[in-house]
VOLUM-18371 format. One record per residue: residue number from 0; residue in three letters; x, y, z of N, C-alpha, C, CB in turn. Coordinates in steps of 0.2 Angstrom, whole numbers, plus 2048, in hexadecimal, padded with zeros to 3 digits. Glycine has a CB too. Example, Ala and Ser with C-alpha at 12.3 -4.5 7.8 and 13.67 -1.06 7.14 Angstrom:
+-----+------+-----+-----+-----+------+------+------+-----+-----+-----+------+------+------+
! seq ! type ! n.x ! n.y ! n.z ! ca.x ! ca.y ! ca.z ! c.x ! c.y ! c.z ! cb.x ! cb.y ! cb.z !
+-----+------+-----+-----+-----+------+------+------+-----+-----+-----+------+------+------+
!   0 !  Ala ! 842 ! 7E4 ! 827 !  83E !  7EA !  827 ! 842 ! 7F0 ! 827 !  839 !  7EA !  82D !
!   1 !  Ser ! 840 ! 7F5 ! 823 !  844 !  7FB !  824 ! 840 ! 800 ! 827 !  846 !  7FD !  81D !
+-----+------+-----+-----+-----+------+------+------+-----+-----+-----+------+------+------+
This chain:
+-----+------+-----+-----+-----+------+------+------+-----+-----+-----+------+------+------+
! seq ! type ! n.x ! n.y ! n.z ! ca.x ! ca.y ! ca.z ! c.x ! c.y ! c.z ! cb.x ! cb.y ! cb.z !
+-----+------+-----+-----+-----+------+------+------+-----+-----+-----+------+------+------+
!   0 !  Unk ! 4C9 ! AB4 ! 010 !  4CB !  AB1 !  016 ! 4C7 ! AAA ! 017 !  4C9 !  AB5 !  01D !
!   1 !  Unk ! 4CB ! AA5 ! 018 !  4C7 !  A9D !  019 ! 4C4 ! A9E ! 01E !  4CA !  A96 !  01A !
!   2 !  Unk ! 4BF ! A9A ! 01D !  4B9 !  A98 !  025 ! 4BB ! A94 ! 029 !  4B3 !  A95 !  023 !
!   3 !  Unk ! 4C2 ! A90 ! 028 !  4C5 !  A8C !  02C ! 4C8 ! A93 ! 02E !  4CA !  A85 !  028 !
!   4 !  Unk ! 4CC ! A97 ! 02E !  4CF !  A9D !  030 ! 4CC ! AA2 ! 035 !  4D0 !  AA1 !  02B !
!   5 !  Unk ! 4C5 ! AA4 ! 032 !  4C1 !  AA7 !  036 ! 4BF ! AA3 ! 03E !  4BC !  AA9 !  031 !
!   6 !  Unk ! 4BC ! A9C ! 03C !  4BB !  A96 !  042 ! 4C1 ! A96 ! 048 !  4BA !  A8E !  03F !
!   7 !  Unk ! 4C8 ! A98 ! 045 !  4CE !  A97 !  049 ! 4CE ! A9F ! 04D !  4D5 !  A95 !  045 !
!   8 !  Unk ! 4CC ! AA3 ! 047 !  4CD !  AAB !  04B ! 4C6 ! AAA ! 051 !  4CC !  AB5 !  044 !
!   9 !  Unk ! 4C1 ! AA7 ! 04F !  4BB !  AAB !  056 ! 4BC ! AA5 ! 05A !  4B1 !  AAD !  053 !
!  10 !  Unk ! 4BF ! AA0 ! 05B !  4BF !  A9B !  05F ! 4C6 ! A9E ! 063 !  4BF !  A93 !  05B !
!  11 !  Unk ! 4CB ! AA0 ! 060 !  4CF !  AA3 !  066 ! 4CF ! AAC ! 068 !  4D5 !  AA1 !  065 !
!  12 !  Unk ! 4C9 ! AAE ! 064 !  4C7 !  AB4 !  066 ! 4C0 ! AB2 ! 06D !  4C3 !  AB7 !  05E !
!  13 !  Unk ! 4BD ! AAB ! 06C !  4B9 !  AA9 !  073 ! 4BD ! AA7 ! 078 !  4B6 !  AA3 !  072 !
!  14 !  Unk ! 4C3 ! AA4 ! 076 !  4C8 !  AA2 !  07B ! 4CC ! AA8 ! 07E !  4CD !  A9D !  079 !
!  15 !  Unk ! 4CD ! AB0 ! 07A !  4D0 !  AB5 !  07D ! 4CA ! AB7 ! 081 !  4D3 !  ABA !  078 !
!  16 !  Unk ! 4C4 ! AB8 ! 081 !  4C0 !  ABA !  082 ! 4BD ! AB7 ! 08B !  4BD !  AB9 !  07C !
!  17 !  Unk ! 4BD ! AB0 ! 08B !  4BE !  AAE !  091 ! 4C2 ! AB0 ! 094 !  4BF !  AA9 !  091 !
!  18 !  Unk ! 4C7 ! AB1 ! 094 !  4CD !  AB2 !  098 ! 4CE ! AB9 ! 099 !  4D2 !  AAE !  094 !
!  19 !  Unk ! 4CB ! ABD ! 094 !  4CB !  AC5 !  097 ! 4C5 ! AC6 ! 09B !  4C9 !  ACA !  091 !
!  20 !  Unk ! 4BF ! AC5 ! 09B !  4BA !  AC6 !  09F ! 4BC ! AC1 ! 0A6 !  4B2 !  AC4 !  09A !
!  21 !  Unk ! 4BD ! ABB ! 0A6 !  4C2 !  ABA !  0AF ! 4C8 ! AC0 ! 0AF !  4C7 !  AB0 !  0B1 !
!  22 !  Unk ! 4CC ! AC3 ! 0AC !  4D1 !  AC6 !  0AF ! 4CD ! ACE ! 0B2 !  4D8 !  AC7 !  0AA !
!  23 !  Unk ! 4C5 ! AD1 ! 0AC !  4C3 !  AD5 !  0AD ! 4C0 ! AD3 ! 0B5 !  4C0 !  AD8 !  0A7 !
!  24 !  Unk ! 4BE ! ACF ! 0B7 !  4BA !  ACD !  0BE ! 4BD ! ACD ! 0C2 !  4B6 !  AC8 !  0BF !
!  25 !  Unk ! 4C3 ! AC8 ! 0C3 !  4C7 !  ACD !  0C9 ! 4CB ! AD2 ! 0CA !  4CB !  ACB !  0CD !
!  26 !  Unk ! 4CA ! AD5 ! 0C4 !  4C9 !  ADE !  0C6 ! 4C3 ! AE2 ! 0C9 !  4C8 !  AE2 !  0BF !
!  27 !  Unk ! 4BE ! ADF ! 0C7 !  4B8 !  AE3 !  0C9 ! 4B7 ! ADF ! 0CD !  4B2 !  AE6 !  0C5 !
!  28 !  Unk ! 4B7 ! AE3 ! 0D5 !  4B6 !  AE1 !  0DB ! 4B0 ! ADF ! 0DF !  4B9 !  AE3 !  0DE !
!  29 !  Unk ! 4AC ! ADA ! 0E1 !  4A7 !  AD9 !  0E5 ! 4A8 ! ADA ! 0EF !  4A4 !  AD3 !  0E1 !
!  30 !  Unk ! 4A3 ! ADB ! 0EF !  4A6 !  ADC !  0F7 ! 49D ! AD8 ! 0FA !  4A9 !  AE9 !  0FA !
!  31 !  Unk ! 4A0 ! AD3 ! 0FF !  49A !  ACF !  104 ! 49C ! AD0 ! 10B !  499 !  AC7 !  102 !
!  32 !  Unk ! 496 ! AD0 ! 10E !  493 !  AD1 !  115 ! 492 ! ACA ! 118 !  48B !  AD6 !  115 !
!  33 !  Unk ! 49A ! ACA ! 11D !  498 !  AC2 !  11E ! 497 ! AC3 ! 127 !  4A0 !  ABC !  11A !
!  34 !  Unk ! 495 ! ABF ! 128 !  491 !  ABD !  12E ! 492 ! AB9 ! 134 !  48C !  ABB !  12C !
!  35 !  Unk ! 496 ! AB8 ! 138 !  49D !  AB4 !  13C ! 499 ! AB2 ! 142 !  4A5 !  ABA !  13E !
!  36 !  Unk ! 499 ! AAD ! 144 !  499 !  AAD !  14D ! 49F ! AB0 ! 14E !  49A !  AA4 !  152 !
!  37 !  Unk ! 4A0 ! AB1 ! 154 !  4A5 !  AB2 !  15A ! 4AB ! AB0 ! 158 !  4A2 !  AAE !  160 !
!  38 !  Unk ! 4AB ! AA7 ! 15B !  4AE !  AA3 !  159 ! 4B1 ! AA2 ! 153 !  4AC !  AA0 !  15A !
!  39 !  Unk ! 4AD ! A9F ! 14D !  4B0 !  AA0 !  147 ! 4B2 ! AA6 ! 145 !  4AE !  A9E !  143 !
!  40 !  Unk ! 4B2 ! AAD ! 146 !  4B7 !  AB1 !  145 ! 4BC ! AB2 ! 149 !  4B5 !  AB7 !  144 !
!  41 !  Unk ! 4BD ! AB0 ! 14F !  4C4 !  AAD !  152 ! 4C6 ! AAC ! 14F !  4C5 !  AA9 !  155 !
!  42 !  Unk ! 4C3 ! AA3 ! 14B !  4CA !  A9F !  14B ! 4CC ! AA3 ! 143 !  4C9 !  A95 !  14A !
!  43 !  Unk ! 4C7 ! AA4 ! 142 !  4CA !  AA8 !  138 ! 4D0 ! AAD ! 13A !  4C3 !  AAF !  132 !
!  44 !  Unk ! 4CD ! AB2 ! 13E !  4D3 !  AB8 !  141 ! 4D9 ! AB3 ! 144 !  4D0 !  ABE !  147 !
!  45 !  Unk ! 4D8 ! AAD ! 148 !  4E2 !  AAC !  149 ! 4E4 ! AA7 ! 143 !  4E4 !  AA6 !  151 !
!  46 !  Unk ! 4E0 ! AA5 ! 13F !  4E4 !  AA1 !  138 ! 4E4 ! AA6 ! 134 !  4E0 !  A9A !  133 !
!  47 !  Unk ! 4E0 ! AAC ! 134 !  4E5 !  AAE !  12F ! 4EA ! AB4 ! 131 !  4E1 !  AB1 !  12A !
!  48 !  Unk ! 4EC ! AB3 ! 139 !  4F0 !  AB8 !  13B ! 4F6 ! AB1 ! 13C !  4EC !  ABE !  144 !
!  49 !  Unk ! 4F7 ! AAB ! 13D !  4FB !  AA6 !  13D ! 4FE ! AA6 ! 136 !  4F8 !  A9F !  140 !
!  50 !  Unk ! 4FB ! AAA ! 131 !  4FE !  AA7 !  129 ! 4FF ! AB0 ! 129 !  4F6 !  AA2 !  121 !
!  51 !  Unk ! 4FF ! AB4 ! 12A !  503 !  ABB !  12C ! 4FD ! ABF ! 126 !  50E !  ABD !  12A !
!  52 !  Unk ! 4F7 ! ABE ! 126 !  4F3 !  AC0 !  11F ! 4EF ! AC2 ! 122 !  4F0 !  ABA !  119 !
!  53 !  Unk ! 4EC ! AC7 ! 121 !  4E3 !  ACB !  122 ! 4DE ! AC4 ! 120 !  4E0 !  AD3 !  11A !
!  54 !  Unk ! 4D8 ! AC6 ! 124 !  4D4 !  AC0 !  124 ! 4CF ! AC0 ! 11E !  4D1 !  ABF !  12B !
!  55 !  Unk ! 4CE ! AC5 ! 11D !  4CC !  AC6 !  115 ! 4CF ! AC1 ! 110 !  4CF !  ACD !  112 !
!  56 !  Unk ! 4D5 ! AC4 ! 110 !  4DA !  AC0 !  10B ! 4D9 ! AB8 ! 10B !  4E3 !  AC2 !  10E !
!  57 !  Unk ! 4DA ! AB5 ! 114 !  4DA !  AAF !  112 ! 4D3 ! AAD ! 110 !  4DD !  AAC !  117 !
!  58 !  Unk ! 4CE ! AB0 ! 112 !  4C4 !  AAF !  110 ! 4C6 ! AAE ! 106 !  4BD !  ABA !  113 !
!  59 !  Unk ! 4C9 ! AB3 ! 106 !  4CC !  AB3 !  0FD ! 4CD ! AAC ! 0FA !  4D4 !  AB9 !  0FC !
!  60 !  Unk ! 4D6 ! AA9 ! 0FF !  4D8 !  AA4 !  0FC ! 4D5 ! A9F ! 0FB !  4DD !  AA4 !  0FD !
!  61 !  Unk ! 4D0 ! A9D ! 103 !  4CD !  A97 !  104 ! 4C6 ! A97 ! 0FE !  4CC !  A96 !  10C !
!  62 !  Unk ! 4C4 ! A9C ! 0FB !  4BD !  A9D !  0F7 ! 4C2 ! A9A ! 0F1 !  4B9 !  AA7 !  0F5 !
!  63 !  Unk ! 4C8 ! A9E ! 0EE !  4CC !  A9C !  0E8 ! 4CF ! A94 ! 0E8 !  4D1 !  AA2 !  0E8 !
!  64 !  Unk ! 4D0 ! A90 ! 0EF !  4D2 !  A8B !  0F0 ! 4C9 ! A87 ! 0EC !  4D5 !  A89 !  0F9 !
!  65 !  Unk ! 4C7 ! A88 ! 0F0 !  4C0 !  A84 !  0EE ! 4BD ! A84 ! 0E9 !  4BA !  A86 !  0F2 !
!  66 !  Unk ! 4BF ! A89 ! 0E3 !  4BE !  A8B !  0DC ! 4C1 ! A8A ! 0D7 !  4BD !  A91 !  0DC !
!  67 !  Unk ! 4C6 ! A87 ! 0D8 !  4CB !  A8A !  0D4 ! 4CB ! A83 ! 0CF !  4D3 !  A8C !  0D9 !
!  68 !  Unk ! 4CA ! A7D ! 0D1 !  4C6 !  A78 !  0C9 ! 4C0 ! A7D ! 0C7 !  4C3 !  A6E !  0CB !
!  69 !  Unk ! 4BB ! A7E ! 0CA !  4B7 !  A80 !  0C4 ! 4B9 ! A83 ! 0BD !  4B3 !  A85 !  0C6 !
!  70 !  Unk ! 4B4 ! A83 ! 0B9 !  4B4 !  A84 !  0B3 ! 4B1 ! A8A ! 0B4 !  4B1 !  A80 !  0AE !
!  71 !  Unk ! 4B4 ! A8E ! 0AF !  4B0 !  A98 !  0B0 ! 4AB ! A97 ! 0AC !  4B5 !  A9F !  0AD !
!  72 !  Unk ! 4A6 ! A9A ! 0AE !  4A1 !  A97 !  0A7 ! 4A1 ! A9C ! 0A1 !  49A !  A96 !  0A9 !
!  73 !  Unk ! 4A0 ! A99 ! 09A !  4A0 !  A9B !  094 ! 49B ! A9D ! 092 !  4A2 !  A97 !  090 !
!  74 !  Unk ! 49A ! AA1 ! 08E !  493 !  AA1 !  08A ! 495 ! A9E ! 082 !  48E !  AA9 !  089 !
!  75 !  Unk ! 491 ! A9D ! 07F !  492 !  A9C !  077 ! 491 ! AA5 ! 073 !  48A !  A96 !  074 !
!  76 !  Unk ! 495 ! AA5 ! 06C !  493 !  AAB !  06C ! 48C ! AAA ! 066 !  499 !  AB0 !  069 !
!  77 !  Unk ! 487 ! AAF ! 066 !  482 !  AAF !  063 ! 486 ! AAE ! 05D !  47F !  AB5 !  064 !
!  78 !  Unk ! 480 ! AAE ! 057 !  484 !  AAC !  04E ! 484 ! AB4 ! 04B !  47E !  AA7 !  048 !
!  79 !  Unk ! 480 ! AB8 ! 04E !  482 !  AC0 !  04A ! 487 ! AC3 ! 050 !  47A !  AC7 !  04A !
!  80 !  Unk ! 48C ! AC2 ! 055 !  490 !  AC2 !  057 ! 497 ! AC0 ! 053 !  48E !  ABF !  05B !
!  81 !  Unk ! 497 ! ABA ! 04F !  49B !  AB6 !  04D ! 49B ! AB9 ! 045 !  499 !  AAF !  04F !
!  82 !  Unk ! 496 ! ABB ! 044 !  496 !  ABF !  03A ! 498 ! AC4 ! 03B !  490 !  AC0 !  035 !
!  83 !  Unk ! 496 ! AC8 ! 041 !  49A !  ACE !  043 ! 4A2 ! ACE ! 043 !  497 !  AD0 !  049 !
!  84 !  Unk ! 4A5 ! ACB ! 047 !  4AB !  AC8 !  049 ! 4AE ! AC7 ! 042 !  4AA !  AC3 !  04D !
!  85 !  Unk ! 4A9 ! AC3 ! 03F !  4AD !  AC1 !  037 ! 4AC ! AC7 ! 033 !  4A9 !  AB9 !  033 !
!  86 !  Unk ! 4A9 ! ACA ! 033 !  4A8 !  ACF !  02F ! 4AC ! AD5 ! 030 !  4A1 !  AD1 !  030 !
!  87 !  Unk ! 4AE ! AD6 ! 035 !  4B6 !  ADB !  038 ! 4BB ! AD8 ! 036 !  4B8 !  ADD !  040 !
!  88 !  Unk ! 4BD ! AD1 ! 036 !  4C2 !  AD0 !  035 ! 4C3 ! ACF ! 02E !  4C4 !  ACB !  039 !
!  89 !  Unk ! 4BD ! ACF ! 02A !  4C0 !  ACF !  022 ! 4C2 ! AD8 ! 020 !  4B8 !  ACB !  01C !
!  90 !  Unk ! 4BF ! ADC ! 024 !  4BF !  AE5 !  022 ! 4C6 ! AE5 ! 02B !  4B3 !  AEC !  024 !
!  91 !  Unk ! 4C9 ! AE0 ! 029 !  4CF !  AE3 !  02F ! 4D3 ! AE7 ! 02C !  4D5 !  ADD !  032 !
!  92 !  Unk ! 4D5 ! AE6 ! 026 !  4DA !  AEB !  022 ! 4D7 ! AF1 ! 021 !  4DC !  AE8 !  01B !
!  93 !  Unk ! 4D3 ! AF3 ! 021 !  4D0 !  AF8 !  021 ! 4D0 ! AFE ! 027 !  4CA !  AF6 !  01F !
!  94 !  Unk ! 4D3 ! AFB ! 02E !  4D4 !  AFF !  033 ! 4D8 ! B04 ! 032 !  4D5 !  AFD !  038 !
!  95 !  Unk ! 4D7 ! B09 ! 038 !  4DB !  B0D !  037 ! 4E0 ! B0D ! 03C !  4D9 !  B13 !  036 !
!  96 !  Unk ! 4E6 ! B0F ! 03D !  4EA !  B11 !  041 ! 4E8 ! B16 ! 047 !  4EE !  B13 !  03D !
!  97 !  Unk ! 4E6 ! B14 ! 04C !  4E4 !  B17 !  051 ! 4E6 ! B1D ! 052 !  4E4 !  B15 !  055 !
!  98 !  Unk ! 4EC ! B1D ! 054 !  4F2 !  B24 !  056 ! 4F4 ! B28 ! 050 !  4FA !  B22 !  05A !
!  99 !  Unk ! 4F3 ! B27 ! 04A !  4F4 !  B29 !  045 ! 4EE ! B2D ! 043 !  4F5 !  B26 !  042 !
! 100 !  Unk ! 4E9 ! B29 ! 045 !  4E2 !  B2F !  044 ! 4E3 ! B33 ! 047 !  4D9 !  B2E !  045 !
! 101 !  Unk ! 4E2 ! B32 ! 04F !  4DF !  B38 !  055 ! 4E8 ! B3C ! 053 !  4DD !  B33 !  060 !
! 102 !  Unk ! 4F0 ! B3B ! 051 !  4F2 !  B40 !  04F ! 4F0 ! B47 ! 04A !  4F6 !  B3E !  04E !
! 103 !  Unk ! 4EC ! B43 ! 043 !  4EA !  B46 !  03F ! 4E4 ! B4C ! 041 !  4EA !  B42 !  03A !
! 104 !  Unk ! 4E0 ! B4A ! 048 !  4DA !  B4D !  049 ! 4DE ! B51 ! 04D !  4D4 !  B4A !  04A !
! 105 !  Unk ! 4E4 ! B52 ! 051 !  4E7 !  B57 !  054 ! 4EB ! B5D ! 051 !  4EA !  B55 !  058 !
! 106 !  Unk ! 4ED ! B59 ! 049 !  4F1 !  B60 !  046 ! 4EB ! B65 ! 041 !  4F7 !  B5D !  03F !
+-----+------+-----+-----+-----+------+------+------+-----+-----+-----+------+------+------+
């Protein structure tokens, strides 16, 4: 396998990787203790009873309005990360068929 090959598999193995870890985060849910006057939970409860939404929801969209240019942040992967990575993909052929084992360990 070239090293031009491998640099293209773990650079979009980093770019799958981004992108799984934000879809795995709003899965896993955080929950905050927010703290209101009077007043400003009024007006949140009639804007978000005027747009027909739970006021949650809208606390949700206006956080996601306010966020939504940021940049998610990245890490770099370590270098024994990346030989590891290269190191499976050169023994890829060597896997086994998943459902095919766990059949053979049921008969």
């Amino acid at each position: 396998m070239s090293e031009s090959l491998v640099g293209r598999i773990l650079d979009n193995y980093c770019t799958f990787y981004v992108y799984y870890m934000y879809y795995m985060s709003t899965l896993q849910q955080t929950s905050y203790r927010l703290n209101l006057s009077q007043q400003l939970s009024d007006l949140l409860d009639a804007k978000a009873q005027r747009l027909g939404i739970p006021a949650t929801l809208y606390i949700k969209h206006l956080i996601i309005n306010d966020v939504k240019d940021e940049e998610y942040p990245t890490f770099a992967m370590s270098k024994k990360t990346k030989e590891e990575i290269a190191n499976a993909l050169q023994h890829i052929n060597d896997a086994v068929d998943a459902d095919v084992f766990f059949q053979q360990d049921e008969s």
